[in-house]
MOPAC internal coordinates of N, CA, C and O (Angstrom, degrees):
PM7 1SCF
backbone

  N    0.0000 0     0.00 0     0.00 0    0    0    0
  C    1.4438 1     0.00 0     0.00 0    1    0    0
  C    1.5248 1   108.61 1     0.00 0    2    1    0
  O    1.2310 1   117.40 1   -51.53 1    3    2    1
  N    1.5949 1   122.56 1   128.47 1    3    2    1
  C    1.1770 1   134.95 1   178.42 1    5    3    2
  C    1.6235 1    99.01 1   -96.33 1    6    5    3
  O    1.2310 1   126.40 1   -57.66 1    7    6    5
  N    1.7465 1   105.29 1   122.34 1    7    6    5
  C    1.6883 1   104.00 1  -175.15 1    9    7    6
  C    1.7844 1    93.78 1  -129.26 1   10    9    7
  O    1.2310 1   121.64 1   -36.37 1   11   10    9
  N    1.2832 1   114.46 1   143.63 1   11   10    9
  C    1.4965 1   115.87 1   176.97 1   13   11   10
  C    1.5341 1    80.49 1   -90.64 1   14   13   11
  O    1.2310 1   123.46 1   -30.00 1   15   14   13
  N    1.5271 1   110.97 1   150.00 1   15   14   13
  C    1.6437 1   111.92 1   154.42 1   17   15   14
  C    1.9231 1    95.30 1  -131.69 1   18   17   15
  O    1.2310 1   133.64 1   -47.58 1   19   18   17
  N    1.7608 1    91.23 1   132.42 1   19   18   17
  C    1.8703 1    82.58 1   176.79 1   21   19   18
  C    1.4273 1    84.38 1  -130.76 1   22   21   19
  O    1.2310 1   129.49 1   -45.49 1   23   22   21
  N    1.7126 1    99.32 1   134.51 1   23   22   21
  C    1.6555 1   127.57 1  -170.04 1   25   23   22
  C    1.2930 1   100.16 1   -85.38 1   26   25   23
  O    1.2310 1   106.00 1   -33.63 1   27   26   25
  N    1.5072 1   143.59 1   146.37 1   27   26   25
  C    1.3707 1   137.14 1   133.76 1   29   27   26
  C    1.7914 1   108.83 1  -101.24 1   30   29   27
  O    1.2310 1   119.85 1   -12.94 1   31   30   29
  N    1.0698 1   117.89 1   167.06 1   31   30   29
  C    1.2983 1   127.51 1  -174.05 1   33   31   30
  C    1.9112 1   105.51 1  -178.02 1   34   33   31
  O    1.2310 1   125.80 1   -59.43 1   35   34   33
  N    1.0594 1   106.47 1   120.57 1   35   34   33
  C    1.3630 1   136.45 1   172.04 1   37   35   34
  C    1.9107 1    97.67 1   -65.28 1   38   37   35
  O    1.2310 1   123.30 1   -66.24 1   39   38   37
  N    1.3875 1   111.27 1   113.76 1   39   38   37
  C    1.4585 1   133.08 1   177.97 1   41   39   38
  C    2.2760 1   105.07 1   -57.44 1   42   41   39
  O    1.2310 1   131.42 1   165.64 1   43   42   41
  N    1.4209 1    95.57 1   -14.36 1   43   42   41
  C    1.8120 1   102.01 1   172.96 1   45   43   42
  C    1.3952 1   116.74 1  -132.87 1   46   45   43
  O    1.2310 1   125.66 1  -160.20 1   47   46   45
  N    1.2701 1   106.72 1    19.80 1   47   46   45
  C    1.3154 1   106.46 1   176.16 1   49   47   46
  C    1.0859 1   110.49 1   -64.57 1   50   49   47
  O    1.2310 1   119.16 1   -37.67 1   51   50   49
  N    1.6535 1   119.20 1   142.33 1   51   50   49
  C    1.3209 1   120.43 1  -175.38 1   53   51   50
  C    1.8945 1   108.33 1  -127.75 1   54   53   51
  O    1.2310 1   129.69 1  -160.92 1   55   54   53
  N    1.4635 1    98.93 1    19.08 1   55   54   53
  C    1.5763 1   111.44 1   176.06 1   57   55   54
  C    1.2290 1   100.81 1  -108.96 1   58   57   55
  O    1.2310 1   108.51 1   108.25 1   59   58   57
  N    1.2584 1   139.10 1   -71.75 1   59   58   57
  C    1.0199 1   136.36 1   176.10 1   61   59   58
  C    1.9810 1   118.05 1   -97.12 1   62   61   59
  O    1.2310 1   119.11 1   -62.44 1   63   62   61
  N    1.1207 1   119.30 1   117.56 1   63   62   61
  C    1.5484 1   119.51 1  -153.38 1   65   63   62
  C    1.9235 1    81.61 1   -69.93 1   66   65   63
  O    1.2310 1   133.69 1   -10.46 1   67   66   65
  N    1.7256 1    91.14 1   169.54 1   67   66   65
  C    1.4425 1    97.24 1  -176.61 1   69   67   66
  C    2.0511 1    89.07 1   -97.03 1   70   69   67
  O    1.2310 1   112.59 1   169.29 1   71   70   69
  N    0.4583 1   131.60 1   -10.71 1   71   70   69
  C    1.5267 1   130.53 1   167.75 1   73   71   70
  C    1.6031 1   129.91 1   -63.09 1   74   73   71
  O    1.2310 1   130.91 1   143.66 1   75   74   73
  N    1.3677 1    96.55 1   -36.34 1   75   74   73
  C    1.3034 1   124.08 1   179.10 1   77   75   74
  C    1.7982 1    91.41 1   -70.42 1   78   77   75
  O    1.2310 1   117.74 1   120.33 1   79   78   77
  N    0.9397 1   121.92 1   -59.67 1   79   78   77
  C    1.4267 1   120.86 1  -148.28 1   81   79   78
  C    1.6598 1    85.02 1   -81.10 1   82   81   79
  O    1.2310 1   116.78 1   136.77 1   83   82   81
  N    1.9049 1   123.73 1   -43.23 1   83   82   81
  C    1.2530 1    97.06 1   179.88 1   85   83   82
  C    1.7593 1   122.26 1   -76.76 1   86   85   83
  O    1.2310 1   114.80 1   165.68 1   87   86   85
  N    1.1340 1   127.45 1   -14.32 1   87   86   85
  C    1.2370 1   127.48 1   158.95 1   89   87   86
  C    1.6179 1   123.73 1   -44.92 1   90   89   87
  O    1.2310 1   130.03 1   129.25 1   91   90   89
  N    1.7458 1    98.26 1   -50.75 1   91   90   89
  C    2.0394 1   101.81 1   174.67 1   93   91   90
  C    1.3792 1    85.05 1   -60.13 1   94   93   91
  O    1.2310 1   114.19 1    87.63 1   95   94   93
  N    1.7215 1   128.60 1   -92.37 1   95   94   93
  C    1.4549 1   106.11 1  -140.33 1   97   95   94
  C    1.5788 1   136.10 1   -56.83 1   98   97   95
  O    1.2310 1   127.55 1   173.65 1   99   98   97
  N    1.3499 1   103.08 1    -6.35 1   99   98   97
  C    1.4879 1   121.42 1   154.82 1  101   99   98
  C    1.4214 1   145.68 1   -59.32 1  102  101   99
  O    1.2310 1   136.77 1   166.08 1  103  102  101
  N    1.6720 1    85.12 1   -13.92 1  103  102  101
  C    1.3051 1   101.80 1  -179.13 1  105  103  102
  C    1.2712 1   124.55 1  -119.44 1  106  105  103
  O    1.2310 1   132.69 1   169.15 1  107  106  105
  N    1.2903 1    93.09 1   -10.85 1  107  106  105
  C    1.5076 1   127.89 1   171.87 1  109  107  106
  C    1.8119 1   111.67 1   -71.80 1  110  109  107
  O    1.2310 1   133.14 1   133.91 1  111  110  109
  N    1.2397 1    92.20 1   -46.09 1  111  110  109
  C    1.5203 1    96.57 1  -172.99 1  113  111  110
  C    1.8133 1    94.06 1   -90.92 1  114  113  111
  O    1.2310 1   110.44 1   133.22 1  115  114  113
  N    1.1738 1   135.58 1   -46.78 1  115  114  113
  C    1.7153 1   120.81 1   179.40 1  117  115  114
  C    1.4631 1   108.06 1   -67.14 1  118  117  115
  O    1.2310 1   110.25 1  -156.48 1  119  118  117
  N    1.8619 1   135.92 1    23.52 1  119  118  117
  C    0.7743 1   145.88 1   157.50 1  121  119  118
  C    1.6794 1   109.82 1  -114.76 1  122  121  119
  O    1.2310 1   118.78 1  -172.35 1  123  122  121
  N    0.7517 1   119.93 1     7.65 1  123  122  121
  C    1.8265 1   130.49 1   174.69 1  125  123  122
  C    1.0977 1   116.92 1    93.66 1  126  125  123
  O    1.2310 1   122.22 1  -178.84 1  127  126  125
  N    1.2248 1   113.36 1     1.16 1  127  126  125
  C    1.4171 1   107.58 1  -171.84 1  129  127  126
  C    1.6141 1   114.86 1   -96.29 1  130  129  127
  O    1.2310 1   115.42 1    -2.38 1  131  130  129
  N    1.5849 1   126.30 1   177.62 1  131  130  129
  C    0.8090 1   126.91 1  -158.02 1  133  131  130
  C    1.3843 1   118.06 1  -124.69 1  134  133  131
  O    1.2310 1   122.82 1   -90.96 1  135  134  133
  N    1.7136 1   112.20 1    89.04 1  135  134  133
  C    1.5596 1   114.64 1  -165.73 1  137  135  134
  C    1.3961 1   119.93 1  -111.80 1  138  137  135
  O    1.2310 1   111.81 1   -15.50 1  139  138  137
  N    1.0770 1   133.04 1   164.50 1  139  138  137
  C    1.8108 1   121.28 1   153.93 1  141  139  138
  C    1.5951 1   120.95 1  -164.85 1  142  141  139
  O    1.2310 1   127.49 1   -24.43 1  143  142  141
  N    1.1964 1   103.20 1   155.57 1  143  142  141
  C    1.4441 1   104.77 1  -149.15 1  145  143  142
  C    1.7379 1   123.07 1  -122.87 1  146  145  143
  O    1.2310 1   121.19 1   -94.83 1  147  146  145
  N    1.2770 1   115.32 1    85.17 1  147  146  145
  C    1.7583 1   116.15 1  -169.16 1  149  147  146
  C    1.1570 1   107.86 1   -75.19 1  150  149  147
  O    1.2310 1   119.24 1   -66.19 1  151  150  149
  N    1.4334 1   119.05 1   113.81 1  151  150  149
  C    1.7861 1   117.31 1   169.15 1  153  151  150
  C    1.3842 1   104.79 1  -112.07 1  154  153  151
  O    1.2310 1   129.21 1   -66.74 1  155  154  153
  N    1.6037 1    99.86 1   113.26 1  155  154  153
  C    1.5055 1   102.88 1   146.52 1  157  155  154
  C    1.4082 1   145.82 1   -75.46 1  158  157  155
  O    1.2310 1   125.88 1   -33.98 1  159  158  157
  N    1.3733 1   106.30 1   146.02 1  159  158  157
  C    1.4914 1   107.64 1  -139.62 1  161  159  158
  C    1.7750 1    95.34 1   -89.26 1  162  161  159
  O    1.2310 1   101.27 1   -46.79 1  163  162  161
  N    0.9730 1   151.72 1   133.21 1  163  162  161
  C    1.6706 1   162.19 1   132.41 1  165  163  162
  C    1.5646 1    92.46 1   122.32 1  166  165  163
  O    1.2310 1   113.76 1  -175.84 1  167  166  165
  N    1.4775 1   129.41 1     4.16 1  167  166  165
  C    1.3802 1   136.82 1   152.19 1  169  167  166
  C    1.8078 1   121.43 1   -40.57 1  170  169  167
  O    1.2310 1   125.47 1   -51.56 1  171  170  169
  N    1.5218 1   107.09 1   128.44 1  171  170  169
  C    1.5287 1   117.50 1   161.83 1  173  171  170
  C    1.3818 1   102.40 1   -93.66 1  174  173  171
  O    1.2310 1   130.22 1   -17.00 1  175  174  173
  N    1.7780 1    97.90 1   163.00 1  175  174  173
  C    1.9202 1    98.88 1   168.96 1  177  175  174
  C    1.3754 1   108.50 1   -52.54 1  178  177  175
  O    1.2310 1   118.62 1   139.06 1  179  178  177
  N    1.1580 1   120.24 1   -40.94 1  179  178  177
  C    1.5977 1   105.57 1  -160.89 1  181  179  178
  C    1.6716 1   105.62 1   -78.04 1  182  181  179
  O    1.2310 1   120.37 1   167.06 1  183  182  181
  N    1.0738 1   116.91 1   -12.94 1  183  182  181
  C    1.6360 1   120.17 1   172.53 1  185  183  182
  C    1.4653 1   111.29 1   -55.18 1  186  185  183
  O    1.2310 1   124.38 1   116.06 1  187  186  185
  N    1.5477 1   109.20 1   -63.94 1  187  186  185
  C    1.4076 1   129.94 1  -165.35 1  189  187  186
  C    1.7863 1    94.13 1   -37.19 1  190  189  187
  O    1.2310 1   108.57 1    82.63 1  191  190  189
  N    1.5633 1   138.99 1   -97.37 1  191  190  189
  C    1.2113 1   133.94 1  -156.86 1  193  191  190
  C    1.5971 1   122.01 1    -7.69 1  194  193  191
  O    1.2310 1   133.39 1   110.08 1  195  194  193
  N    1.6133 1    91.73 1   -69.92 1  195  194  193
  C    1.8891 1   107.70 1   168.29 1  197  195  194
  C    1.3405 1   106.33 1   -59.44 1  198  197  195
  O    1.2310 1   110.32 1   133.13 1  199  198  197
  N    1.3219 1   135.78 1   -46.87 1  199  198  197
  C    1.6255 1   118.77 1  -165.99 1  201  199  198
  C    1.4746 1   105.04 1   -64.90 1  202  201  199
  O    1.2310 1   125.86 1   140.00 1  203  202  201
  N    1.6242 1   106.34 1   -40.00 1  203  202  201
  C    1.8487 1   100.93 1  -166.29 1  205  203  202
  C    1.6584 1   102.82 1   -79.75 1  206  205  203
  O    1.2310 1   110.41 1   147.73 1  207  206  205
  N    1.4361 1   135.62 1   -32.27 1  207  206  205
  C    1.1255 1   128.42 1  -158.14 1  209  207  206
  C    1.5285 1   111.31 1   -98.56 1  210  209  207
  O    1.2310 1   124.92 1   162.52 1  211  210  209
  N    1.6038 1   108.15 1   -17.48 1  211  210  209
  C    1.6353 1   102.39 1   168.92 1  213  211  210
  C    1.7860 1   117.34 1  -113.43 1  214  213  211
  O    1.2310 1   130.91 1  -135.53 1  215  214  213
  N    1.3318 1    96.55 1    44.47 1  215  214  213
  C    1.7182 1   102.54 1  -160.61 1  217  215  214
  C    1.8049 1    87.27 1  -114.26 1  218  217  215
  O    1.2310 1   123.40 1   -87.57 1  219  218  217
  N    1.0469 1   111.09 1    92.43 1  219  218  217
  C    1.7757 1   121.30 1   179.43 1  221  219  218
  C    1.3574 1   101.83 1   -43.60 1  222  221  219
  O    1.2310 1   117.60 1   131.11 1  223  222  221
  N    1.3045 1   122.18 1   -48.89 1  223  222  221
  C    1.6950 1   125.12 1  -164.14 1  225  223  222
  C    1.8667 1   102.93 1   -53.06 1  226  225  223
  O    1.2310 1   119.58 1   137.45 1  227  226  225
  N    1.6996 1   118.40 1   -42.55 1  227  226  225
  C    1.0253 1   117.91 1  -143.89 1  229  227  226
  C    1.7105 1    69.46 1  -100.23 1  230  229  227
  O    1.2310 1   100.54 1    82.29 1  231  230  229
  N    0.6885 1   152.90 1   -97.71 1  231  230  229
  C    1.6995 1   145.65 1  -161.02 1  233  231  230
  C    1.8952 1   115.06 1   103.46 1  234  233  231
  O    1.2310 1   131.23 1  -126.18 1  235  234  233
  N    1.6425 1    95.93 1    53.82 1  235  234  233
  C    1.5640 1   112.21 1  -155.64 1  237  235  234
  C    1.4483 1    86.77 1   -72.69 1  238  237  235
  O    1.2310 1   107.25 1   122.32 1  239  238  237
  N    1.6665 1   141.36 1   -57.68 1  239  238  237
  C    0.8951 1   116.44 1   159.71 1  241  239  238
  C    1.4566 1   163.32 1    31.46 1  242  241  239
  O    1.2310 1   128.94 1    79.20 1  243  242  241
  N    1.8676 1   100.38 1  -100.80 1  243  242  241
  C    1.0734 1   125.79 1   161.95 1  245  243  242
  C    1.7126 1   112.87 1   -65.59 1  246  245  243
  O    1.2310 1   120.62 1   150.63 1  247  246  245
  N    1.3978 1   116.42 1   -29.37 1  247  246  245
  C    1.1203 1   112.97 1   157.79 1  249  247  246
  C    1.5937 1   135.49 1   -60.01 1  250  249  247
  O    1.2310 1   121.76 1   148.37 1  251  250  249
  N    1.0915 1   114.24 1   -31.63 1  251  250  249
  C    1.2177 1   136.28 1  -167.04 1  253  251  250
  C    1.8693 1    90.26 1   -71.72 1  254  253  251
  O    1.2310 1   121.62 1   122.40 1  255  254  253
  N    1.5820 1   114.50 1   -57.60 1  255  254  253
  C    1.2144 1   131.90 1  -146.86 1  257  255  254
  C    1.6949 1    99.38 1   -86.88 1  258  257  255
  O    1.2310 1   123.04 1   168.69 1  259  258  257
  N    1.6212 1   111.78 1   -11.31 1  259  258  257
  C    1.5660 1   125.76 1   173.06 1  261  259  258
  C    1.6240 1   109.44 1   102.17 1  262  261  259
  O    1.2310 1   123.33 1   170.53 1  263  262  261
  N    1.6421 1   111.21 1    -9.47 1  263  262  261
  C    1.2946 1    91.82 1  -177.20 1  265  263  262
  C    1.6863 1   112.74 1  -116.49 1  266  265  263
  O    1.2310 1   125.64 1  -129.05 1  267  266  265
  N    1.2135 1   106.77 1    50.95 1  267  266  265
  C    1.3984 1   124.50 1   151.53 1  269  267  266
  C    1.5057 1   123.67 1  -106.93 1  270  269  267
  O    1.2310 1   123.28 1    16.21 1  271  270  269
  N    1.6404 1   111.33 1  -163.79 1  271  270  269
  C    1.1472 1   110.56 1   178.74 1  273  271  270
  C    1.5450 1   133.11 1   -26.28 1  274  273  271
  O    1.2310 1   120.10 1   180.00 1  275  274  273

């Protein structure tokens, strides 16, 4: 099974480190797989949901639903 996984992570999150999340998709992808990872910058965890899902530019959405990126 071929799975896209796309990470968000808040640049101040202090629940989940932003390292942590860039380490998985890093490891994810030098294992073949196919990951990627948007960090917003002066972002908390609880920011990230609303920033990635109502941010028109990124169109997580239509991604989600296949007819994005």
């Amino acid at each position: 099974m071929n799975m896209t996984v796309w990470a968000f992570v808040g640049a101040e999150d202090t629940i989940v480190s932003p390292e942590l999340s860039e380490n998985f998709v890093e490891s994810m992808n030098q294992a073949g797989g196919n990951a990627r990872l948007t960090v917003f910058e002066g972002a908390t965890h609880f920011d990230v949901p609303t920033l990635a899902y109502f941010d028109s530019e990124l169109n997580v959405l239509d991604w989600l639903i296949g007819n994005g990126q």
